[in-house]
C-alpha positions, 0 to 999 in steps of 0.5 A: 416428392420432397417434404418442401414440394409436398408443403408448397402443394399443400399451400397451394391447395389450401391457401384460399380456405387459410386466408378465408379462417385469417379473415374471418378470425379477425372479424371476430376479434375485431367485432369482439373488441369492438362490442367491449368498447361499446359496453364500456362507453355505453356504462361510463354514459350510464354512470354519468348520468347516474351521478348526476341525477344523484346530485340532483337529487343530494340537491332536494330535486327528484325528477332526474332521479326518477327520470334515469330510473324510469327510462333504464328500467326498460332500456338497461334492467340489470345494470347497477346503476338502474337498480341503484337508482331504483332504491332511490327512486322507491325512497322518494315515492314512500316520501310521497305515499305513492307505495304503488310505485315504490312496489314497482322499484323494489320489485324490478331490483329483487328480479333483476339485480345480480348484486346479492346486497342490493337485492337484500335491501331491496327486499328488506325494504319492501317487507318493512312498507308491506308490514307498515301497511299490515300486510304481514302474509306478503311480507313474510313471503317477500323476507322467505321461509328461511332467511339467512341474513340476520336483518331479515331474520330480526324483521321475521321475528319482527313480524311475529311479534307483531302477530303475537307469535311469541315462541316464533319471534323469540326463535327468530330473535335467539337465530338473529343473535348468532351472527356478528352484530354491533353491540347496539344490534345486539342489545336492540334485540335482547330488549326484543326479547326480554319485552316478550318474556 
């Protein structure tokens, strides 16, 4: 039998499983491009949405803000949007002294944001209300053992301060001295310092 003859049995043999893996690849990259789409329309909603509420709210009108925030923590917990809205959200609930509340947004950003910075903030902000209400245990706990952004570690040494764990803050405050500070940080903290000493 010729090399032609052997190919054309080959095909006639296995023609039905080659036009079976034909459809079924281009359902997958049919369906792969379609999920694409969708997340794409589904985030540019979300943006939109986004940026009107923070119009509303650049405006002294909260409730649009709250309104996305509240719906999109159930409905979209880690997109960005949500945890961008959640900052705002908890500002406006520590405007209104509901701190239960602004708990509740800095809690759902450090748990679910993937952005390093936002969940930085979030925690930074959360230890601050916890340190104004004198629950300075929680705070240490929510800023960690050992910190490696240096606005965590001055507000370490912040709440030893407070504690009049003078050798801790002042460790705290020469760490914080390391990094790369505007000159205004940096004399902050060497005021910090010398205010123990």
């Amino acid at each position: 039998m010729s090399d032609e003859k052997r190919v054309l049995s080959w095909f006639e043999e296995n023609y039905k499983g080659l036009i079976a893996g034909l459809v079924i690849g281009l359902s997958i990259l049919y369906g792969y491009k379609t999920y694409i789409s969708n997340e794409n329309t589904q985030q540019l909603e979300l943006s939109r949405q986004y940026d009107l509420a923070i119009n509303e709210y650049n405006s002294g009108k909260i409730d649009k803000i709250l309104t996305f925030t509240r719906t999109n923590i159930i409905q979209n917990p880690k997109n960005i949007y949500t945890n961008l809205a959640s900052l705002y959200s908890a500002k406006e609930m520590y405007k209104q002294s509901d701190y239960k509340e602004a708990y509740v947004f800095f809690d759902h950003i450090i748990k679910y944001s993937s952005d390093d910075e936002i969940q930085s903030l979030a925690k930074y902000r959360k230890a601050k209300l916890l340190i104004e209400e004198k629950k300075y245990q929680k705070a240490h706990t929510v800023i960690g053992i050992e910190p490696d952004n240096y606005q965590h570690i001055e507000l370490k040494g912040d709440l030893y301060l407070i504690q009049n764990k003078y050798a801790q803050a002042i460790n705290h405050y020469n760490n914080a001295l390391t990094y790369s500070l505007t000159p205004n940080e940096r004399k902050n903290i060497i005021a910090k310092i010398n205010l123990i000493k």
